[in-house]
DRENVOTI-115887 format. One record per atom (N, C-alpha, C, O): atom name; x, y, z; residue in one letter. Coordinates in steps of 0.1 Angstrom, whole numbers, plus 2048, in hexadecimal, padded with zeros to 3 digits. Layout:
<nodes>
+-------+-----+-----+-----+---------+
| atomo |  px |  py |  pz | residuo |
+-------+-----+-----+-----+---------+
|    CA |   X |   Y |   Z |       A |
...
+-------+-----+-----+-----+---------+
</nodes>
This chain:
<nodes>
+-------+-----+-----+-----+---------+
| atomo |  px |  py |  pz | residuo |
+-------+-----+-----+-----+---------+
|     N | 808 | 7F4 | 800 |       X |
|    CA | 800 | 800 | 800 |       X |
|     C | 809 | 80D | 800 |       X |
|     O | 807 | 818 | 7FC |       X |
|     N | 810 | 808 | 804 |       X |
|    CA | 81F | 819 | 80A |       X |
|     C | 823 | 81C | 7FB |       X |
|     O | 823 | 827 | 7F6 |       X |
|     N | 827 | 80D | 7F3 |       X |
|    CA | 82C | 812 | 7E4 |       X |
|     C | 822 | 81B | 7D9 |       X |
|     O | 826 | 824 | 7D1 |       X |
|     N | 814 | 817 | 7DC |       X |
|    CA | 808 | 81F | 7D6 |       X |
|     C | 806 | 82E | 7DB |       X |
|     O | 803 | 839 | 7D5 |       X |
|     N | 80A | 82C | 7E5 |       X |
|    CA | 807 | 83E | 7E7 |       X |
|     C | 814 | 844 | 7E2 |       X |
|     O | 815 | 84F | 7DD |       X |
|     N | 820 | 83C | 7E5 |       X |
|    CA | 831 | 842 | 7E1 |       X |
|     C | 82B | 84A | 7D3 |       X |
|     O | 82B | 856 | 7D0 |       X |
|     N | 827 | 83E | 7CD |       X |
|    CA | 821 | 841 | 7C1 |       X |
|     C | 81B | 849 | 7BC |       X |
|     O | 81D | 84D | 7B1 |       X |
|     N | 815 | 84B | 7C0 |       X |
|    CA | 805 | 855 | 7C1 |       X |
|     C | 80D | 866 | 7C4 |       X |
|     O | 80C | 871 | 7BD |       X |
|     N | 814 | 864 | 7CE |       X |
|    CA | 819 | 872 | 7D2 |       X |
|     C | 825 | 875 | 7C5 |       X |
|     O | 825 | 880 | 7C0 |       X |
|     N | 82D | 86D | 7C1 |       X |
|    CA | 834 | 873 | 7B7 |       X |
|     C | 834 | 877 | 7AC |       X |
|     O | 83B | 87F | 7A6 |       X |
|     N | 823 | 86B | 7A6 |       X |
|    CA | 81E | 875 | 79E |       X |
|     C | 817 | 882 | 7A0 |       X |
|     O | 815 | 88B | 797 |       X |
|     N | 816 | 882 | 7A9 |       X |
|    CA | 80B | 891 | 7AB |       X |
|     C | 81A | 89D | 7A9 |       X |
|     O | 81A | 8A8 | 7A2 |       X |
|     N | 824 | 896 | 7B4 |       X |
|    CA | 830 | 8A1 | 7B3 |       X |
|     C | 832 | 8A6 | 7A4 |       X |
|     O | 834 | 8B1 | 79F |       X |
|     N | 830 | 89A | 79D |       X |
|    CA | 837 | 8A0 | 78B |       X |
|     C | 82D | 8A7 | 788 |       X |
|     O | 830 | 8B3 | 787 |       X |
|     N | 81F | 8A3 | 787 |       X |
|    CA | 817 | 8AE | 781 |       X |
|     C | 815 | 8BA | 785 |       X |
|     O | 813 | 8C4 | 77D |       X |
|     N | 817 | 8BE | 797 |       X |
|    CA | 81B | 8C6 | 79B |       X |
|     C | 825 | 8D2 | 797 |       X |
|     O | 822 | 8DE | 796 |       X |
|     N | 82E | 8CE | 795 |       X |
|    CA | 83C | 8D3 | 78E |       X |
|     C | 838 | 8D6 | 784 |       X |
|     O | 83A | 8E2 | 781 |       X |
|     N | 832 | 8CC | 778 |       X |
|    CA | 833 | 8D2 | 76E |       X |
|     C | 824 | 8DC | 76D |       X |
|     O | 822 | 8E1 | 762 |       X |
|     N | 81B | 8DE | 776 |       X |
|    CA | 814 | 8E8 | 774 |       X |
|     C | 81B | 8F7 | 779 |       X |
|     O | 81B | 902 | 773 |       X |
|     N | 822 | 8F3 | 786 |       X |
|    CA | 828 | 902 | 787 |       X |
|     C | 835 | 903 | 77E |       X |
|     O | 83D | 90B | 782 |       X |
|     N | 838 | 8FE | 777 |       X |
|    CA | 83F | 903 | 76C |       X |
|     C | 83A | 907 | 762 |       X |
|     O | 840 | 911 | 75E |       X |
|     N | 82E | 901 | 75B |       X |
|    CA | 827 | 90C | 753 |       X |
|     C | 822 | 916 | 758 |       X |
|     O | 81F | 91D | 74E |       X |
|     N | 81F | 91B | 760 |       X |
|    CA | 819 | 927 | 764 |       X |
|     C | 822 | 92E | 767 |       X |
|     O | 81E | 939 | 76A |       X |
|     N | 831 | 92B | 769 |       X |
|    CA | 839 | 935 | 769 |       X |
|     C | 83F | 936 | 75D |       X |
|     O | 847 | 940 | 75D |       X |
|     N | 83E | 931 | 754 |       X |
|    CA | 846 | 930 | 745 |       X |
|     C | 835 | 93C | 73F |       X |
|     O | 837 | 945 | 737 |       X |
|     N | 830 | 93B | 742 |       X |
|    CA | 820 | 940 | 73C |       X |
|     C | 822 | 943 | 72E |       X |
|     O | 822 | 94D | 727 |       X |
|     N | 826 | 933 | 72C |       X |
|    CA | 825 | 933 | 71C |       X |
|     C | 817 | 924 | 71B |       X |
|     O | 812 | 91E | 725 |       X |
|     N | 814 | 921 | 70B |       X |
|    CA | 807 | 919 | 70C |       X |
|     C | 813 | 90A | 70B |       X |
|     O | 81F | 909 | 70B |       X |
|     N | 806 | 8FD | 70B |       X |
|    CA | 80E | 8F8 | 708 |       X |
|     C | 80E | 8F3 | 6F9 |       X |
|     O | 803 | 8F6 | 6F3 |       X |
|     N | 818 | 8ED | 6F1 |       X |
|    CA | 81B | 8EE | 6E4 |       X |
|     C | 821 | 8E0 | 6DF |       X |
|     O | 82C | 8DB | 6E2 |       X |
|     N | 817 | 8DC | 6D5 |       X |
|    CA | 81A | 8D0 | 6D1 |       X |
|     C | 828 | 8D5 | 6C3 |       X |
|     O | 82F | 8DF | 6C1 |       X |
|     N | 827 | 8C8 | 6BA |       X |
|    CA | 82D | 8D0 | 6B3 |       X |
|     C | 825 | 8D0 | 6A4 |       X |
|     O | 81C | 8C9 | 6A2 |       X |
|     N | 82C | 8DB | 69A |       X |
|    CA | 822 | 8E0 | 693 |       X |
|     C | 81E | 8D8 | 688 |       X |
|     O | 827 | 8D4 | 681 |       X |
|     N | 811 | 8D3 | 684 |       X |
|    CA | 80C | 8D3 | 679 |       X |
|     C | 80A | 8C1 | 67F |       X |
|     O | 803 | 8BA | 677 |       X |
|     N | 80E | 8BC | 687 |       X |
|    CA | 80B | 8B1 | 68B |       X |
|     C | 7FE | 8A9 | 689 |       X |
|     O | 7FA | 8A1 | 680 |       X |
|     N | 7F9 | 8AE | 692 |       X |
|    CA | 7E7 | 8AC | 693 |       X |
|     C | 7DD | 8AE | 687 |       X |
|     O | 7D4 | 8A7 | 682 |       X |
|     N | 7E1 | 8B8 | 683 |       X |
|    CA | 7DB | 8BE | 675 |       X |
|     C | 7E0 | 8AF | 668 |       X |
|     O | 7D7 | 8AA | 661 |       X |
|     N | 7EC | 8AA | 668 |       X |
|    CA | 7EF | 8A2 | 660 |       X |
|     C | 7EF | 898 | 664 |       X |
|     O | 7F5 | 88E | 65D |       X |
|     N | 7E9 | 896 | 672 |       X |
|    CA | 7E0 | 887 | 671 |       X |
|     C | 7D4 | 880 | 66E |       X |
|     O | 7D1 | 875 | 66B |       X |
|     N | 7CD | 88F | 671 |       X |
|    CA | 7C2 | 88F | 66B |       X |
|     C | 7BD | 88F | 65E |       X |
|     O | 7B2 | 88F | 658 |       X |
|     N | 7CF | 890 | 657 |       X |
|    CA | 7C5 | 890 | 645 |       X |
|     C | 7C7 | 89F | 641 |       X |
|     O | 7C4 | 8A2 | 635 |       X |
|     N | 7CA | 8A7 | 648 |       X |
|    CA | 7C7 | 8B9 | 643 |       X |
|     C | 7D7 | 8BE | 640 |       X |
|     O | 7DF | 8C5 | 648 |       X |
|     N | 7DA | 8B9 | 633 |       X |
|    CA | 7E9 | 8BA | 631 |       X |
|     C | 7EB | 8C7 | 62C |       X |
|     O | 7E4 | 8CC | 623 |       X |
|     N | 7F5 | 8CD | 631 |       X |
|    CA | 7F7 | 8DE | 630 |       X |
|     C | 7F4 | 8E6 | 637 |       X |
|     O | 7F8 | 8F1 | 637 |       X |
|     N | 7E8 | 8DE | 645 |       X |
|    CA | 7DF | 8E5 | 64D |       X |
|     C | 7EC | 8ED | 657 |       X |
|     O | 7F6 | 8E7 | 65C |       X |
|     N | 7E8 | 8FD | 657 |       X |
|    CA | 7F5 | 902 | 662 |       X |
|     C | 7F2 | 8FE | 66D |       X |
|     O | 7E7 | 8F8 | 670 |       X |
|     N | 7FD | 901 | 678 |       X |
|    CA | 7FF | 8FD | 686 |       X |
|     C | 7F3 | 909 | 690 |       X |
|     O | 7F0 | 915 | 68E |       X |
|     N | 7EF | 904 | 698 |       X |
|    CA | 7E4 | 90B | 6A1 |       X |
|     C | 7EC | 918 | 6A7 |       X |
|     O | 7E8 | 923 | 6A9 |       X |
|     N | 7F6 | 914 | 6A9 |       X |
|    CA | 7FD | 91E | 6B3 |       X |
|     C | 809 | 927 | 6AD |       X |
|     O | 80C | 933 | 6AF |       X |
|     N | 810 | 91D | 6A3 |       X |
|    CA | 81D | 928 | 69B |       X |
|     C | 818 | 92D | 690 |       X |
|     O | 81C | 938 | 68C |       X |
|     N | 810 | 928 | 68A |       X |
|    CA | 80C | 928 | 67D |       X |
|     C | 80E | 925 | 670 |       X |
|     O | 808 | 927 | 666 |       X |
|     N | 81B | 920 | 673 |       X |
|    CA | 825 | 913 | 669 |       X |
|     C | 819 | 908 | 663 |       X |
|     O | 80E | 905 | 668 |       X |
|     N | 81F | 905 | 655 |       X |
|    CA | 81D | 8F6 | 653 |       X |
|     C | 824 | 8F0 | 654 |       X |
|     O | 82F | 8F4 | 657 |       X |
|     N | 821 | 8DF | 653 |       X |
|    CA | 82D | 8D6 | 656 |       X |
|     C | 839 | 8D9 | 64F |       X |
|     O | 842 | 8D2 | 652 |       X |
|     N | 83A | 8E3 | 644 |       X |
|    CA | 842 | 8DE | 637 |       X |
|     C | 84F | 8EA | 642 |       X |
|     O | 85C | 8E9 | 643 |       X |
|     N | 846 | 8F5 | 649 |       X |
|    CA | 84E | 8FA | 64D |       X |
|     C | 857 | 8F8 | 65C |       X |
|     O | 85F | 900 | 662 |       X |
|     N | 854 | 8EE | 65D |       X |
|    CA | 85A | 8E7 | 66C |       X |
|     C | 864 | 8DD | 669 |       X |
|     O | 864 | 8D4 | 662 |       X |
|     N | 871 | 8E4 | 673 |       X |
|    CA | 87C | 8D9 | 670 |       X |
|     C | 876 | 8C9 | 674 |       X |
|     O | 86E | 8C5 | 67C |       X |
|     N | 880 | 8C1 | 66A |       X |
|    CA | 87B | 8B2 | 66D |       X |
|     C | 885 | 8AC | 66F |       X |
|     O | 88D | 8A8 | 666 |       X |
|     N | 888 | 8AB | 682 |       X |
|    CA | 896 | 8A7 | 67F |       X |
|     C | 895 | 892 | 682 |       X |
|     O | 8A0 | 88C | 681 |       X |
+-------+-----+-----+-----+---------+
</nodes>
């Protein structure tokens, strides 16, 4: 039971962390561009947030 909560509490620590780090970065968060758009089939579709297309995103 001790290992479940170990458990429990360290995930909470990371999401923790990583919430007060976005809110001090107070930037969004950001996939990368043109991904989603070209899964769905919408080829050329720009990015939500940069406004790139894929053609314009390094591919490394």
């Amino acid at each position: 039971m001790i290992e479940l909560i170990g458990a429990f509490v360290l995930f909470a620590l990371a999401f923790l962390s990583i919430g007060i780090g976005m809110v001090i970065k107070k930037k969004p968060v950001a996939g990368s561009c043109g991904g989603l758009n070209n899964a769905l089939g919408e080829e050329g579709a720009p990015c939500t947030i940069c406004g790139r297309t894929s053609g314009g995103c390094d591919s490394s």
